[in-house]
Each structure stands twice: as structure tokens, then as C-alpha cells.
N, C-alpha and C positions, 0 to 999 in steps of 0.2 A: 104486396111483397114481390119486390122483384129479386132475380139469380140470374146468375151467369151459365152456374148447372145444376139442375135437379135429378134426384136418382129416387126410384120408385123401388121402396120395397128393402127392409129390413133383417133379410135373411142373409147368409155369410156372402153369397154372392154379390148384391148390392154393396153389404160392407166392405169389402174388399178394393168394392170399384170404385167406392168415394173413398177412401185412404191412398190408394192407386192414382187418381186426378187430382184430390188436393198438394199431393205431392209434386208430383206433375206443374200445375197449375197454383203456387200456393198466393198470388194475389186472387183469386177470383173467387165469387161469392156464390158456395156451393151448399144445398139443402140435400137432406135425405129424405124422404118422406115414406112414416111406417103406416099401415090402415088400426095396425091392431095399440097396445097400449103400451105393449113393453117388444123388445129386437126379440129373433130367432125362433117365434112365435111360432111359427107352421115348418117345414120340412126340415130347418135346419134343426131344430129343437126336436125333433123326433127322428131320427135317425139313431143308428147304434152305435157313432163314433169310430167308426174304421177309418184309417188314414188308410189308404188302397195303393198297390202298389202297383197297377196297370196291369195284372193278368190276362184279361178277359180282351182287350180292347181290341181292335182292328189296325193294323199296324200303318200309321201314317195318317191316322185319325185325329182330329180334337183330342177326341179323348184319353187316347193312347196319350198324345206327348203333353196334353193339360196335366194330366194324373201323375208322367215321370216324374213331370217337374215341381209339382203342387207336393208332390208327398216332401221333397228336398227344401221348398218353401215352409211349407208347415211344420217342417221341424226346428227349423233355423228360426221361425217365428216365435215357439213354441219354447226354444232356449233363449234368445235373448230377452223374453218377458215373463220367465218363470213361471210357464204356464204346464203342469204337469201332463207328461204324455208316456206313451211306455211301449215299445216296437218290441211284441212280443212273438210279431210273427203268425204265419197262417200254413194249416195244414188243408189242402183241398183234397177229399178220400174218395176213392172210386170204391164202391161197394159190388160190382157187376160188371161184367167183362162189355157192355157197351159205353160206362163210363168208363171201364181202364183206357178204352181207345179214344174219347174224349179227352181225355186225359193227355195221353201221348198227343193229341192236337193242340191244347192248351201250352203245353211243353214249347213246342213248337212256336208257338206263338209269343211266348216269352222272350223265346231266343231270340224272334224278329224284332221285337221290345227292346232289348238290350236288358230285360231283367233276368236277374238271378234266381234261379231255383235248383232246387236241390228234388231227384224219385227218389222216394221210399216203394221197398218191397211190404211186405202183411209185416214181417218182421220186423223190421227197421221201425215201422210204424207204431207198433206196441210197445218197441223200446222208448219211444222218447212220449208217448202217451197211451199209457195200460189202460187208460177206461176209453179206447175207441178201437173200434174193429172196422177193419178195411182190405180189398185185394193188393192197395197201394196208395197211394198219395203223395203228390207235390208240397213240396216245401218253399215258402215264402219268407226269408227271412225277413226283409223289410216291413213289411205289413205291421202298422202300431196302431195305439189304441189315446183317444182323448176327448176332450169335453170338447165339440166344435161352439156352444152359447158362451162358454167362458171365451174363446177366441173372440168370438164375436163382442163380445165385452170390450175389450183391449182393443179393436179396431173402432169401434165408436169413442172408447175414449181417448186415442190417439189420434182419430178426426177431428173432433171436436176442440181439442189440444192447438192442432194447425189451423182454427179457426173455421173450420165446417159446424153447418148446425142442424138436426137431428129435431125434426117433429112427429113425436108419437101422436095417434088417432086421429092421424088426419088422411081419413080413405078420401081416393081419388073416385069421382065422380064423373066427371068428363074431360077429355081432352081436346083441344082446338088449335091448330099449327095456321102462322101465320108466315106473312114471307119475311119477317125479321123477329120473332117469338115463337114460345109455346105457351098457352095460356093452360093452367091445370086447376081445373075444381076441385076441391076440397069440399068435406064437411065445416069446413073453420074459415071460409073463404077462398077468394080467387091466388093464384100464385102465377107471375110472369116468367118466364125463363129462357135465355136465348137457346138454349140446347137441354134435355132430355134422355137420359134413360132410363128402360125399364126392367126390371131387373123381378118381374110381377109372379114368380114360378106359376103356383094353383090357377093366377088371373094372367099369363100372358096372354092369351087367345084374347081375352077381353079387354085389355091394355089396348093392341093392336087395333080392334076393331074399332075403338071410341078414334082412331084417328083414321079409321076408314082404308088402312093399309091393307095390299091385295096379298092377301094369306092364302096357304092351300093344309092348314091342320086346324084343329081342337085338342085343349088340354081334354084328357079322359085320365077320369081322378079311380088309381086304384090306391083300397087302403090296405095299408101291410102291417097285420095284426103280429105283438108278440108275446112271449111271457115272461117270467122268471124265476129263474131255478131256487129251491128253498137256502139259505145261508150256509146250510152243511155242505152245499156243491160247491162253495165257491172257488173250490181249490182240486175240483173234479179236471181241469182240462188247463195247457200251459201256455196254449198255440189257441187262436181262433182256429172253429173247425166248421169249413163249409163243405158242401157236396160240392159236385159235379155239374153246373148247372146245365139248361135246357140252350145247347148255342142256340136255337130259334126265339129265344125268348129274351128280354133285358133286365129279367128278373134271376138272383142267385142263389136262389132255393133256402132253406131254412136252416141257420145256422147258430152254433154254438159258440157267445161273444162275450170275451171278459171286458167287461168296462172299467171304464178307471177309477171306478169306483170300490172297486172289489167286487161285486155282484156279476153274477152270470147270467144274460137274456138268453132266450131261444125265439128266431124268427128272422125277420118275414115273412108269410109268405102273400099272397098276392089274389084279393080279391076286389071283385067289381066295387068298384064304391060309387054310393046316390047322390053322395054330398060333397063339392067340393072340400069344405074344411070339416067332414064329418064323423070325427075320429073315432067314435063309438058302434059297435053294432046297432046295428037298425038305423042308423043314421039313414034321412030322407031328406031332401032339398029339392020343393017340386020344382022351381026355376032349372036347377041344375039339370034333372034330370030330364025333363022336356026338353031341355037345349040340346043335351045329349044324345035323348032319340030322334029325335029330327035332325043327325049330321050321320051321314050316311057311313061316310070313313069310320064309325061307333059299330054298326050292323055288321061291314065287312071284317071286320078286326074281331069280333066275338062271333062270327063263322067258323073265321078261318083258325081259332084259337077254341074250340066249344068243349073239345074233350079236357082241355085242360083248365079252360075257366068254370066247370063242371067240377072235377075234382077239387080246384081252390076252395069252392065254395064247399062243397061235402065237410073237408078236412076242418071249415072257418066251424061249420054247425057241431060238429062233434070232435069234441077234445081228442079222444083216441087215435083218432086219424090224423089230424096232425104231430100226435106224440109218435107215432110210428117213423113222418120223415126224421124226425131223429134219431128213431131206435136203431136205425137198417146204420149209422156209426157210432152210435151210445145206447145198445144196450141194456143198460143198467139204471135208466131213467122209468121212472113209474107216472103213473097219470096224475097223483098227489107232489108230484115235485114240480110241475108248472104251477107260477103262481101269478094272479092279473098284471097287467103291465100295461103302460100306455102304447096306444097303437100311430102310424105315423101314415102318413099318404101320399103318395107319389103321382106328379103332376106329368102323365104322359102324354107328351103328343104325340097324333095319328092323323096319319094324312086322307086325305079324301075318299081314296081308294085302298083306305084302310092300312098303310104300309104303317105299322111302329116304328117313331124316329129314333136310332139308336143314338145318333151323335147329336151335338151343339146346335142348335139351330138359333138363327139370326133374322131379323129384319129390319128394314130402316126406311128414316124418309128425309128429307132436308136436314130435318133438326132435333131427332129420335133415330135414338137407337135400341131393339127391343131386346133381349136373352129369353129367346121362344122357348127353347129346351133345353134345360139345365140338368140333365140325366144323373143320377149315379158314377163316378163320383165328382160331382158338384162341391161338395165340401170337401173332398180331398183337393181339390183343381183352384179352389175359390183366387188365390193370389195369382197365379199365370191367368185367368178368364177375366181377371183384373183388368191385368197388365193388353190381353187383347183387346179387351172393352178400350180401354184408352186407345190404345194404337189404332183400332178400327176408328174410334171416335177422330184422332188426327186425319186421318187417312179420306174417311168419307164424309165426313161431316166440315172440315177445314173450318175449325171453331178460330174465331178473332180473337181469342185469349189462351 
């Protein structure tokens, strides 16, 4: 089977990137390739559906202007294919006077954004939502809510449409770069292709490596357990309601999310995971995790992190203590109103010396191009990370088609 492009990896960000080049490229003969059976299978399928409006970001980042403009895409996406979404907005609550001054930095940081928010006092807060208590809290108007698998639906089937074609279960085994190819093993056989990307979240490290590309991370898979509120709550909270999160950390603490479903989750939050795709407590993957303790950048990063991935883990073993990061802005939540939920897991990379990559990270080589870290928010960002994926792809790769 020969191609002109192949793209590794079924999750919104690969979809993205082949609707993005077929369009781009629409004579050229482009393959998707998923390992698992059916799209959105791992991270995009598990997440909680925020479209994010760039709060958090570092101003002048990827992420920052992926996110402004992902969230403006994905709604623009989201109305012209009647794909239901709902921008209901985000309360971030300072519970403690070292969040309130977090808080005032986050502000801050918005404004460097060019986003809009609104301080609330305790007051103003209780006014517009009576079941949470807070010293104060920013207000995000734009922040929505939606199915990113159903997105993903609609880009495969509008690839496919332009003549892209999309083969489930077909894991990549090896890769081999030649000076006018890329040859990619499959379980289903060999695959030709003059150009490559990898789009691998959980497996980019390993993507990389099979082409022997000179990398300085590892993905380190944390999972992020949630629950869900019993049906009487569903109409408990009007606004998503996060904390204050940890700036040193790229995780946003444990929060209260209405999905578009009508149901109410509580969560992430963030524990050491054994297994790359091991969404279950007790999940183990001795490959995984042998791989993991022998990368040294693993050791420094759970030093330098020990008080707090100690407490992740306390709160994972008993209910109460994670009902609590909720209590300190909902109150009125009891330990019988979480109820199981699926858990989702977040493909971090960390660098050698341990540094957590916050932003995008990239690699490449003649005829590959990899999406090493696809952070949070990744499915808010997926059509602008697209649109880069191609541009970089013109830029460095100087494809003949």
C-alpha cells in the first residue's frame, strides 16, 4: 500500500491534521492509521469535554494562542455541523486567601491573553451560584461544554468524504525512513509513504524512538480518576466550577463539570499511573513500568513532586479525601453522591532532568513529523494544531505534493 501521507493515531488531534491536509492537498493519497478498533479511543474519549478558553496558559505560548483560537474553531465547527455544544461558562473559586492571590495572577494573565473575565466577591458568587461557597472567583464566560468523539465522528467522516481513508486495528510496529519513503509496519502489513506524521499521544515517545529520532523526554502516563454526581445534582451548579489550581503543576485540580449530556462529573485528579492505557485502579503493565523506572527524568519529577503525588494517591485510596477537594466549594455534597465513572489518562512528557513539559512539543526528521506533547487543552486547540501540523509539514518537510 502505498501514500503520499500517512498520519498515526485516531485521536481528535490526528483527525484534525488529515482533514486539515486533505484539504490542503486534496489530489494526494492520504491514510489515517488507528492501533485500536474504533477513533477517539484513548485521551480524546476520556476527557470531560471543556472547550477551554486559555486561562491558565503562559502568554505567547502554543498553548495560549492554540486554545484562543481552537475554542473560536470549535464552535464555528460545532455550528455548521449541528453538533451540539453549550458555552455555559466557568467559575474558578479561591477558597483561601493564597488562592485569592493566585487568583489575582490568573486575572492577570488573562488580560495578557486578551481574555475576558469577570471578579466575583463571596457575594456576587453566591448570587449567581447558591450551592458554592468561595472568598471569590473568576468568571469565564466563554468556557463551553461538548462531546469532542462526536467531533471526531464528523472529521473522519468529512475525510473520508475528500477521499482520505481511515484503517482501524492496524498498530504500528515499526518504523523505517528511507531517503525517498517511510515504510510503516502494521499488524495487517507493510505501508509505503512519502511523508509521515505522528500524532501517537500515550505512544509518542515510542513512535520517535522506532525512527531512532534524538529525543530528550518520556511520555509518564498519569490517570485522572472521576465520578459522578447522582441525577438529583444535575441541576446543582450553572457554571463549570474549578479551583484554583497548583501554578507549578499542569494539572487543574478537581472539578465540578456539566456535560452535555446533562450529568454532572467530579474530577480529575491526578495519580501516578502503571499502565499506559490502564484506566482502571490497579492497572499494572510490567513493560510500561520497567520502561518508566529506568528513565531517570521519572525519579527527578516524583522527587521533586513527592508531597503532592503522596496526597494524589491518599485521596485515589479513599473516597472521603477526594470528596473533600470538593467540599472546601460544595459543601453540600456527601460521600453517597459520587457515583463510578470512567477514568481517563494523561500522556505527560518529562524531560531527562525531570522538568514537566507544559507546552506543545515537536520533533521531526526528513519525512516525519511527531506531536510529542499534546497537553491539555489538546481538544480545545485540535483545528489550529492542525493547521500547524500542516504548515510545519510545508515548511520543514517541503513535501512534492
Amino acid at each position: 500500500m502505498n501514500y503520499d501521507y500517512s498520519i498515526i493515531g485516531g485521536g481528535i488531534v490526528g483527525l484534525a491534521s488529515a482533514l486539515e491536509l486533505i484539504k490542503r492537498k486534496p489530489s494526494a493519497k492520504i491514510v489515517l492509521l488507528e492501533k485500536e478498533s474504533s477513533l477517539a479511543f484513548h485521551q480524546t474519549g476520556h476527557n470531560s469535554g471543556v472547550i477551554h478558553a486559555g486561562v491558565y496558559y503562559q502568554p505567547g505560548s502554543l498553548k495560549a494562542e492554540f486554545c484562543k483560537q481552537g475554542l473560536i474553531d470549535t464552535i464555528s465547527f460545532c455550528q455548521q455541523h449541528d453538533i451540539p455544544y453549550l458555552q455555559c461558562g466557568k467559575l474558578l473559586v479561591a477558597t483561601n486567601q493564597q488562592e485569592l492571590s493566585d487568583m489575582q495572577a490568573l486575572a492577570t494573565r488573562c488580560e495578557q491573553n486578551g481574555i475576558k473575565v469577570k471578579p466575583l466577591n463571596a457575594k456576587q458568587l453566591q448570587e449567581i451560584e447558591p450551592n458554592i461557597v468561595g472568598l471569590g472567583a473568576l468568571q469565564v464566560k466563554d468556557t463551553g461544554i461538548v462531546s469532542y468523539p462526536q467531533i471526531c465522528q464528523k472529521l473522519a467522516e468529512l475525510f473520508q468524504q475528500a477521499g482520505g481513508e481511515i484503517l482501524l486495528s492496524h498498530q504500528v510496529t515499526g518504523l523505517s525512513e528511507q531517503t525517498d519513503k517511510i515504510l510503516i509496519d502494521t499488524q495487517h502489513g507493510q505501508i509505503s509513504s512519502q511523508y509521515l506524521i505522528a500524532c501517537g499521544g500515550l505512544m509518542a515517545d515510542r513512535l520517535c524512538n522506532m525512527l531512532k529520532l534524538d529525543i530528550d523526554f518520556q511520555i509518564v502516563p498519569y490517570r485522572g480518576e472521576y465520578y459522578q454526581l447522582q441525577p438529583r445534582h444535575n441541576q446543582l451548579i450553572k457554571h463549570l466550577i474549578y479551583p484554583i489550581p497548583n501554578p507549578d503543576l499542569p494539572f487543574l485540580g478537581v472539578h465540578l463539570t456539566k456535560m452535555i449530556d446533562g450529568s454532572v462529573t467530579v474530577g480529575p485528579n491526578a495519580v501516578q499511573g502503571w499502565s499506559r492505557e490502564g484506566y482502571n485502579k490497579g492497572s499494572f503493565n510490567l513493560a510500561d513500568t520497567k520502561e518508566m523506572l529506568g528513565f531517570k527524568g521519572f525519579w527527578k519529577v516524583a522527587k521533586q513532586h513527592f508531597r503532592s503525588g503522596l496526597s494524589e494517591t491518599k485521596d485515589s485510596m479513599f473516597k472521603s479525601g477526594y470528596l473533600q477537594r470538593v467540599r472546601k466549594y460544595c459543601p453540600s455534597l456527601n460521600i453517597h453522591d459520587l457515583r463510578p465513572y470512567p477514568s481517563g489518562i494523561r500522556a505527560q512528557a518529562v524531560l531527562r532532568d525531570g522538568t514537566l513539559v507544559h507546552d506543545f512539543l515537536f520533533a521531526s526528521s526528513q519525512r516525519s513529523l511527531h506531536v510529542c506533547n499534546a497537553p491539555s487543552p489538546a481538544a480545545t486547540s485540535a483545528f489550529p494544531i492542525g493547521k500547524y501540523i500542516c504548515d510545519k509539514l510545508e515548511q520543514d518537510l517541503s513535501p512534492s505534493k
